[in-house]
N, C-alpha and C positions, 0 to 999 in steps of 0.2 A: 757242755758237751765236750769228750774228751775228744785227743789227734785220733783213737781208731771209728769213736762212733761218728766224727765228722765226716772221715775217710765212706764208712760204709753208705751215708747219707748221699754223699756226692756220687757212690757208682751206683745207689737204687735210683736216684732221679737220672743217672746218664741211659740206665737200663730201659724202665719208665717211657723214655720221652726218645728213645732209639738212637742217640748219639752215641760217640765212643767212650768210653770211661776214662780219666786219667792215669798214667804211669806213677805210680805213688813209690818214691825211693823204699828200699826194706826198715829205713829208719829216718825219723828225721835228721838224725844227723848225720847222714850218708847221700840226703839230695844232692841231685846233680850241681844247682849253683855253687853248694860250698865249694867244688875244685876245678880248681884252676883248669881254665882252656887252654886243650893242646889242639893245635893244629892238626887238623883232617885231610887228608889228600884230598882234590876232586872227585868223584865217582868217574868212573870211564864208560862212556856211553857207545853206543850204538853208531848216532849222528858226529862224525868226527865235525863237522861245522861249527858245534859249541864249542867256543872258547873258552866263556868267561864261565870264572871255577861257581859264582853265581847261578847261572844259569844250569850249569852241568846240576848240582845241588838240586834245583828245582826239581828239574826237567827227569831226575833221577826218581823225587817223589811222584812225577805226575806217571813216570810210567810203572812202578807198581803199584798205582791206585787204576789201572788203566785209561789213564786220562792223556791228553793230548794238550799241546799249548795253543790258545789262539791265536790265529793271525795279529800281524801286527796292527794298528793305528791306523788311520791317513796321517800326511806330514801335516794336517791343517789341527787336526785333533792333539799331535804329540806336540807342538810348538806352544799349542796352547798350554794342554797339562804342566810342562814343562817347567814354561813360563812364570806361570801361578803358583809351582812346586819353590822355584825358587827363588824369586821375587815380591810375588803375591801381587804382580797386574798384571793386565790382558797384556797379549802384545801386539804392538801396533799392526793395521795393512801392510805397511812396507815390510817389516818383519818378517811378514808370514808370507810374502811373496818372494822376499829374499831366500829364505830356507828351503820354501817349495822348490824353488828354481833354483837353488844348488845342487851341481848332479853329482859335485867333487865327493867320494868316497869318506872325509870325514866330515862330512855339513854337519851331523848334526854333534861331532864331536867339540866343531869350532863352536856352534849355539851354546851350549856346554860352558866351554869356556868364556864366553862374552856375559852368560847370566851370571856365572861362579866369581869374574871378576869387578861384577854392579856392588854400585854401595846399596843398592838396592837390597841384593841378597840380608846384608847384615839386619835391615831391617826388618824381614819377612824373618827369618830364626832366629833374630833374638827377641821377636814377638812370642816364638816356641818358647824362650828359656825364660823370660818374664811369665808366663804360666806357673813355669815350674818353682817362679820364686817368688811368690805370692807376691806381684809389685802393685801397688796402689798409691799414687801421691798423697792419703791420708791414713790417720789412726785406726778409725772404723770406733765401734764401742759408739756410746752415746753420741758425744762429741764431735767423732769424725773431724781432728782436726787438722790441717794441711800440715804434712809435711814440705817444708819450701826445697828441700835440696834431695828428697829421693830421685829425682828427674835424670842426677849424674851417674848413678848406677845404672838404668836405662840406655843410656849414651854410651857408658863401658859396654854393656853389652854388644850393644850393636858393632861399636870398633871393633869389640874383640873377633867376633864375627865375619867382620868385612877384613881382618887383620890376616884372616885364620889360625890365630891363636892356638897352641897346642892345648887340646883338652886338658890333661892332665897339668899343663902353667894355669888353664883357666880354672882348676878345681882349686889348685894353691890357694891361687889370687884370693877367691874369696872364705875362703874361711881362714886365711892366714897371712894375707896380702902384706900386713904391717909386720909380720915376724920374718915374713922370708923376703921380700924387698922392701927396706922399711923406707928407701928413698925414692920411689915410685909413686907418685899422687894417685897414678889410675890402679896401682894393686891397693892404696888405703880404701878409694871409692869403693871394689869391688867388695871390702868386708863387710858393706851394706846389706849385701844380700842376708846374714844372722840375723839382721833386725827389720826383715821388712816384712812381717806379719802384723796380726794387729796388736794394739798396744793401748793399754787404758789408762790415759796420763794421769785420770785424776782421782785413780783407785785409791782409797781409805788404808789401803795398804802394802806398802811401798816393797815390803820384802816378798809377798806374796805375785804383786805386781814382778817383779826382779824373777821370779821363781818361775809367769808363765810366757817369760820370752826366753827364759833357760829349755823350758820344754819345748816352746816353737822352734830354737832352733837346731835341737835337738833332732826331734821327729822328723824336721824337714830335711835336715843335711843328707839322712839316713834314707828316705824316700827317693831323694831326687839322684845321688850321687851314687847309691847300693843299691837302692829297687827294696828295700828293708824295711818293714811296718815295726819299726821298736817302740813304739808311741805304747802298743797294746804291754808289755813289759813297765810301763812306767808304776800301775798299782799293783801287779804281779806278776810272777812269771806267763810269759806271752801262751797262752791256750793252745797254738798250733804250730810255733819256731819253736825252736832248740833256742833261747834267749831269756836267759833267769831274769830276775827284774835287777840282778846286782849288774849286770851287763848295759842297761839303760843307764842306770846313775854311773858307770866306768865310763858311757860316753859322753853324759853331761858334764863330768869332772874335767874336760878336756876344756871346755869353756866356759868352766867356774870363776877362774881370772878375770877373765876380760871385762872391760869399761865400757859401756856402752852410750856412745856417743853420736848427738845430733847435730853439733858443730866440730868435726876434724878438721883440724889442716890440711886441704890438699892442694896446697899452690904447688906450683914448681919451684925450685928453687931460684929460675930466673925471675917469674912473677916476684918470688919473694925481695928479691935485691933490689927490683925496681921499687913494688913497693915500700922497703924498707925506706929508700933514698928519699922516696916524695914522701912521706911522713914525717922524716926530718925535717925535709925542708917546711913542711906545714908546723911543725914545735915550733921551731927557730922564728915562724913570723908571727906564731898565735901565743907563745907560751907566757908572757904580759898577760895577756886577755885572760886567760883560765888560769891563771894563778890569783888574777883579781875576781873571778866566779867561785872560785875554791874557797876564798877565804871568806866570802857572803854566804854560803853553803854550809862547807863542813861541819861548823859547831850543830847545825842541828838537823841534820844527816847523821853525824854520831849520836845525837839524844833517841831520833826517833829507829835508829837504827837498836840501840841498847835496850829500847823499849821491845823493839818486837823479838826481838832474840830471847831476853826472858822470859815472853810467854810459848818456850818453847820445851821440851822437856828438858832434864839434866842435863842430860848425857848430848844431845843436839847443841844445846847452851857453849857444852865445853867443846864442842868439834868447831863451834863456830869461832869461838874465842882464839883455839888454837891458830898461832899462823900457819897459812898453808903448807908450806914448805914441811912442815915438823908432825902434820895430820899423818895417821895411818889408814890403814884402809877401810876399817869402820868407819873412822872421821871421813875419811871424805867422802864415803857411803851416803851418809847422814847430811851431810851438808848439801850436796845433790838431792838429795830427798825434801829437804825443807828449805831449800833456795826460793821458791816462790814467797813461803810463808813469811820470809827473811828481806824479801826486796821491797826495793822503795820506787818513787815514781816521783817525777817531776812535782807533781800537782801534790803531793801530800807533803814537800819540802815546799813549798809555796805557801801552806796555808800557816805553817809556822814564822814567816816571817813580818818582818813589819813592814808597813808602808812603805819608807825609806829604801829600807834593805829590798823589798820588791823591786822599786823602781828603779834603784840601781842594776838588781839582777837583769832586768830583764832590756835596761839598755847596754850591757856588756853582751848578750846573748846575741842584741842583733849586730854590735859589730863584729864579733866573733862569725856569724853569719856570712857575712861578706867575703869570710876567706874561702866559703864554701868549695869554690871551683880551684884549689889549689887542695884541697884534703884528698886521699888516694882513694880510690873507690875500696870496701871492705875487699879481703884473700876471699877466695873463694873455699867454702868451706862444703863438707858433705855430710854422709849418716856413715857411719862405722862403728870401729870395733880398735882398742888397744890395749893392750895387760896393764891390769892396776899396779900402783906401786906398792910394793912388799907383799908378803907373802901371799899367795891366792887362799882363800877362805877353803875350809874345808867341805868337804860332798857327802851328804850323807844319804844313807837309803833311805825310802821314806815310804812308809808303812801304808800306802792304800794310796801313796801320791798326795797325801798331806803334809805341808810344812810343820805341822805341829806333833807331827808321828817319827820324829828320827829317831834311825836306829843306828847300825855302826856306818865308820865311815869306810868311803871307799876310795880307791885310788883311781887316775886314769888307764886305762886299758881296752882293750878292741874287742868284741866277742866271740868268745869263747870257742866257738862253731868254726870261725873264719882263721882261725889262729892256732888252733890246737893242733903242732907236731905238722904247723904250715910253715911258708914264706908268704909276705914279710912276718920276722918275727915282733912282738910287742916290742912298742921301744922303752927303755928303760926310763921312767920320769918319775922322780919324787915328789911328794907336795909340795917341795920348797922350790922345782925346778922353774923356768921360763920355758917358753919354747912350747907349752903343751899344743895348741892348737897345730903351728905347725906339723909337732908330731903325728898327729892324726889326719892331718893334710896329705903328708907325703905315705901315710899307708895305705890311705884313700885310693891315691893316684901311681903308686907304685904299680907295674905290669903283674906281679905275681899277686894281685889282688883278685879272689874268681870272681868277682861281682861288676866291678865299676865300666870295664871296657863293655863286659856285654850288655851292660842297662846304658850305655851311650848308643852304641849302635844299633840296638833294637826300638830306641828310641827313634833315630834317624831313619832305618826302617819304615817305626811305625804312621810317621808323617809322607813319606814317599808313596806308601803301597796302603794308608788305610786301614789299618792292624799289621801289631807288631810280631815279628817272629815267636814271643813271650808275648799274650795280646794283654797281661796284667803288667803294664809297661813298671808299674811304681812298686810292683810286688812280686820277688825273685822267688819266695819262700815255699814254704811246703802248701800253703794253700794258695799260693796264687797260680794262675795255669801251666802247664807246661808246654816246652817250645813246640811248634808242630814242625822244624825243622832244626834240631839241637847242634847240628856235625855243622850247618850256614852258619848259625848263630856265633859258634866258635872260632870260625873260620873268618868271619866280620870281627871279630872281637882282637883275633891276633893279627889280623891285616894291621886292621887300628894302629896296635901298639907300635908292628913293625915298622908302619908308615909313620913313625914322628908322632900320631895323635893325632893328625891333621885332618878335620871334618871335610873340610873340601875333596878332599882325596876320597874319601870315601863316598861323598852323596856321585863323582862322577862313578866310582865302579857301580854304585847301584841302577844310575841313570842309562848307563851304556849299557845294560845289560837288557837281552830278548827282555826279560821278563816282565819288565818296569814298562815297553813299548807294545805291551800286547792291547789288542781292542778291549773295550770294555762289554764288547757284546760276542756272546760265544754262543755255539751251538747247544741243544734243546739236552744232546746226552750229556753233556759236560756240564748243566745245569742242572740235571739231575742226579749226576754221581758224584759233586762238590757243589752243594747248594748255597753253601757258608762261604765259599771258596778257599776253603782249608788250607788247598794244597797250591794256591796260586795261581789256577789254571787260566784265569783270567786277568784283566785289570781293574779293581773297586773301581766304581763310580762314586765320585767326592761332591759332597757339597761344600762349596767356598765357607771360611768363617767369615764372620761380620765383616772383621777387618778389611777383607778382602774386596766384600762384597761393596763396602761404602767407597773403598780406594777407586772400583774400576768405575763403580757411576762419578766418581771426580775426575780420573785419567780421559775416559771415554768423550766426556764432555768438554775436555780441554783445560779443566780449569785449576787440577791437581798442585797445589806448592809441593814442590820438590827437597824445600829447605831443612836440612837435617838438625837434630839436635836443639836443645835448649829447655828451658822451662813448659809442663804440659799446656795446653793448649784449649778453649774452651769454644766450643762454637754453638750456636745460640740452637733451643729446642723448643718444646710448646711449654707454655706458663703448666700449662697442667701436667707434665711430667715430673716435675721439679717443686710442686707445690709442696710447703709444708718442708720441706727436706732441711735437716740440719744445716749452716755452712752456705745454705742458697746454690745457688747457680750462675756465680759472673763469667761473663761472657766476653772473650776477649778482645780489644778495642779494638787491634786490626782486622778488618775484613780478610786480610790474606791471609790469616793463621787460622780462619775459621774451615780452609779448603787443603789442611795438611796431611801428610797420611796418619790412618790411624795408630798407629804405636805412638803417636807425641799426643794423642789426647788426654788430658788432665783425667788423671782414676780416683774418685771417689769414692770410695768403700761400701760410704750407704746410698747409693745413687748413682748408677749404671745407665752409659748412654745410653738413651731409649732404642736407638737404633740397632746396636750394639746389642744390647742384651735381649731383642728378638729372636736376631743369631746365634743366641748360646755363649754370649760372654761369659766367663768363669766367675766362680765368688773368689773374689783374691783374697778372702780370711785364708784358704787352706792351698796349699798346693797342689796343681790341675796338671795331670799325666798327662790326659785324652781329654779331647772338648765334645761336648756331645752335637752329634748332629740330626737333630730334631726336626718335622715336617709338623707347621705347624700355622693356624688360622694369620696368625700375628703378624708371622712373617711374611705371608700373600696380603696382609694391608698395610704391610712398612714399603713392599716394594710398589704398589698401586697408589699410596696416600701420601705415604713421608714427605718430608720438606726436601729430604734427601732425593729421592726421586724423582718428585715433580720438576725439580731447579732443574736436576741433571737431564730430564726429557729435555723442558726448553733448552737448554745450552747444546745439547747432541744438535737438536731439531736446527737452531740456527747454524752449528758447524756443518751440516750436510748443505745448506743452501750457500755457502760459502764454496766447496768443497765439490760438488757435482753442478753442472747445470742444465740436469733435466730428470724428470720424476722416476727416468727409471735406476737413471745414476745416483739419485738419493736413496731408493729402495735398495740398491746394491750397497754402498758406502752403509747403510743403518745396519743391515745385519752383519759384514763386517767388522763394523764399529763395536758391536754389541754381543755378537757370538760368533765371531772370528772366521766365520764363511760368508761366500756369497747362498743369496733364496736357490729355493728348488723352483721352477718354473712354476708348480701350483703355487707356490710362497711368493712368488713374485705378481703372480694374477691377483690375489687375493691382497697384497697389500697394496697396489692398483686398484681395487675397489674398494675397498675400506677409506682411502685418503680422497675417493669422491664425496665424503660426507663427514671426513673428521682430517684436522690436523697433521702434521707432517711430527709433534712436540707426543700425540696421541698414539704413534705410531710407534715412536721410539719409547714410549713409556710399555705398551704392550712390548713390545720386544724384551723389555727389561723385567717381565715378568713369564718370560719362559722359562723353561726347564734348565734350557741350555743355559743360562745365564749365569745360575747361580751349581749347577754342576760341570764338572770337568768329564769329559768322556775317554 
């Protein structure tokens, strides 16, 4: 189907099915995203009351669709939404009696600020931006096998987060962290994000292997950072962009260089001097010892070593032989490739030796042993990305997106659409240049870029309010929706830039504003003349993600680890979840990491918390704009049956006999506790009768399965 019969398809079915047709630009390459956001005055309204250039925007569309805004919120309902928006836990009693009983003029501006300055925060949005970068602590593919160090890009995200990190330093960081700080440990971490899709370590072929994390990170950089589907451009020119397919391999050439690494250095430089120091000092009292293991060794570690290298091919033969210093970049290509085939293992030097020389081995080992508590613990290493040495290989177009179909080669450069007779202009880079990645870092994140600021902020947006101003958050293009508020979207976008980049700045103008604080319940016309809620007239009703939903049965009940950071985290499930599953299910030996919040629990690729993935956890093979939010059998017996829920009843159940003491002060404190009000007198009668024949553990598990629980109003 060609751009106009697709174009006609989508306004017969708008026609069809009584909705609006889309604004389709006079050509594709005259859409709107290609140019640059210019700044829109506010509309001037009627109501001089409206301040914020937000709400004026809004409040402009709701009144030529004749629509009206709804009243605001109760303060018990906004503390909540609020709360969850930015955090992602309930907020306690005292909290929400705090804010209620603030009469001070900016309460809820100070709320504002006290969620904006939680490390909490970082947790809860960089749970958003792990979506978008497909993070899973394993491979995926058969295998599924642990990555031990993706856990510290995780952690960068969240400082970055809680740091508030300029968008545009945090777009650098990763895709160029090692080019534009090369002395920064947490900008090498962050080049993690290029390689954390999936990865088939033990593919038969190594260069085709190399070929589909080229495309992965390809596709994804362009998705999550431009709102850009280039993926479809990779076997030919894209069906519906202005994006030839020579435009797909100009931006794969960008990171045709790079090395792709699962042990980087990211110590600090002070980590490093210490442990440089204690290293020495462990040579200086061991180096007797392993000079006498070296010399019981070597001779035949070199035999079985020369053995396996020959049954390797030529050309692998001679990259291995070479020393490394003197290897080019094929060679050390190849050496990388067939490293495993080439390694040796304690037990296969063992069985070459004689009696003697065993026994000698293996009592130098254990005195060698004893220095153990003087050896430095390993640097801390991560997953990343750095330019190989000499020249970067060349990029070629490739005829259907087969490695075995090239054609000419092509250079680095930005697409054609975005560039043509724009700002920034292409940067000038040669094949033989360094630097590429940065290059396309800083065009990315350049202000005269049309794309980047407003697929950030309409992203931010779209978590706030429930859809995005662009509701195709990952897709700017001719086919994906267009803005139902283009002149806001703009105006968010050069706020953005003007403000520094600073996200914070921007979730409070969205939060301060009427529009973000309206009820979620409007009147009967205003539901029928904005069904969709098109135009804002209201506030979406949100269902919690998993995340959310597991964190507040932990916070609720008391029992929440607060501990941030570190290696993922495994807490025990039912045998039959887990059966069969590649890799198993270990389950981590403290108790207390079994009760952490969800962004540190360990992501297996093929095996999705059961809890988790009732609530619509994402497939981390691809990159997840928008999480779905599904009504569904599953999820009414995870919250009734789980291990998750049942524990979190009993623990409520006994924090309220702790906590109130008497039935009608625990029926107060449980809803509270659990949907941030106190009962309505019926609510209150009825759970007075209910606990004369069932538990106080029965009561709070009911409660935890209402509406309210798992939606925000």
């Amino acid at each position: 189907m060609g751009t106009m019969q697709f174009r006609r398809a989508i306004i017969i079915v708008a026609l069809l099915t009584g909705t609006t047709p889309p604004v389709f630009a006079a050509s594709p390459e005259d859409h709107w995203a290609w140019k640059k956001p210019v700044r829109p005055a506010a509309p001037t309204l009627k109501d001089s009351s409206i301040t914020s250039p937000i709400d004026a925007f809004v409040r402009h569309k709701l009144e030529a669709n004749g629509l009206q805004p709804t009243p605001p919120a109760t303060r018990p309902q906004l503390i909540r939404r609020v709360t969850f928006d930015l955090i992602g836990l309930p907020p306690t009693p005292d909290e929400v009696d705090a804010f209620v009983n603030d009469a001070s003029p900016n309460a809820y501006e100070k709320l504002l600020d006290r969620l904006l300055a939680s490390s909490q925060y970082g947790e809860r949005w960089g749970r958003h931006w792990l979506d978008l970068a497909r993070y899973a602590d394993t491979n995926g593919y058969e295998q599924d096998e642990i990555r031990p160090h993706a856990w510290r890009f995780r952690d960068y995200v969240i400082r970055s987060f809680n740091e508030d990190k300029p968008f545009d330093r945090f777009i650098i960081e990763q895709l160029a962290g090692d080019e534009a700080f090369p002395g920064d440990p947490a900008a090498l971490v962050a080049t993690g994000f290029n390689l954390l899709g999936p990865d088939m370590t033990d593919s038969a072929d190594q260069a085709q292997r190399r070929l589909n994390t080229l495309n992965d990170m390809t596709d994804t950089a362009s998705l999550v950072f431009l709102g850009l589907t280039v993926g479809c451009a990779r076997c030919h020119d894209h069906k519906f962009e202005p994006i030839p397919q020579t435009d797909y391999y100009r931006l794969q050439a960008f990171f045709a260089g790079a090395e792709f690494r699962t042990n980087l250095d990211v110590a600090s430089s002070d980590e490093r001097e210490k442990h440089l120091l204690a290293l020495r000092e462990y040579d200086r009292l061991t180096q007797s010892l392993r000079d006498d293991i070296l010399a019981v060794e070597q001779p035949h570690r070199a035999k079985l070593l020369d053995a396996k290298i020959a049954k390797l091919s030529a050309e692998a033969q001679a990259a291995h032989r070479t020393p490394p210093e003197k290897r080019n970049g094929g060679q050390q290509e190849l050496v990388r490739e067939t490293a495993k085939l080439a390694a040796l293992t304690d037990a296969e030097v063992e069985k070459t030796l004689s009696a003697v020389e065993l026994a000698r081995l293996k009592e130098l080992r254990q005195q060698l042993k004893s220095f153990d508590s003087k050896k430095p613990a390993p640097l801390p290493v991560g997953m990343g990305m750095t330019d190989r040495q000499g020249p970067p290989p060349k990029t070629h177009l490739l005829e259907r997106g087969e490695l075995s179909n090239k054609a000419q080669v092509v250079d680095p450069g930005f697409p054609v659409t975005l560039t043509s007779g724009r700002k920034p202009e292409p940067a000038k880079i040669t094949p033989s240049s360094g630097g590429r990645r940065l290059a396309l870092a800083n065009w990315i994140a350049h202000a005269d870029n049309p794309l980047t600021a407003r697929v950030i902020v309409n992203r931010v947006w779209q978590q706030h309010f429930g859809r995005g101003l662009v509701p195709t958050a990952s897709d700017f293009g001719v086919r994906g929706e267009p803005p139902t508020h283009p002149e806001l979207l703009d105006w968010l976008a050069t706020e953005l830039v003007d403000g520094g980049w600073r996200l914070k700045r921007m979730h409070k103008l969205m939060l301060l504003s009427e529009t973000y604080r309206q009820s979620t319940i409007a009147p009967q016309t205003t539901m029928e003349k904005d069904p969709d809620n098109t135009f804002f007239s209201r506030m979406n009703r949100l269902r919690l993600e998993g995340e959310a939903v597991r964190d507040s049965l932990l916070a609720i009940s008391g029992r929440l680890n607060s501990t941030m950071g570190g290696p993922g985290v495994t807490p025990p499930v039912a045998p039959e979840a887990v059966k069969g599953a590649k890799g198993g299910w270990i389950v981590s030996p403290d108790p207390k990491d079994h009760v952490r919040r969800s962004v540190y629990l360990f992501a297996r690729r093929n095996l999705r918390h059961p809890f988790l993935e009732a609530f619509d956890l994402p497939d981390s093979n691809l990159s997840c704009p928008k999480r779905e939010r599904s009504t569904t059998a599953p999820q009414a017996l995870a919250l009734l049956n789980a291990p998750e829920a049942m524990e979190a009843a009993k623990f409520v159940a006994e924090r309220l006999m702790k906590e109130a003491d008497s039935e009608p002060g625990r029926i107060d404190r449980a809803y509270r506790l659990t949907l941030g009000r106190l009962p309505t007198n019926k609510e209150r009668e009825r759970a007075g009768v209910f606990l004369k024949t069932s538990s106080l553990s029965e009561l709070c598990r009911a409660l935890m399965n209402m509406n309210e629980f798992v939606y925000l109003d």
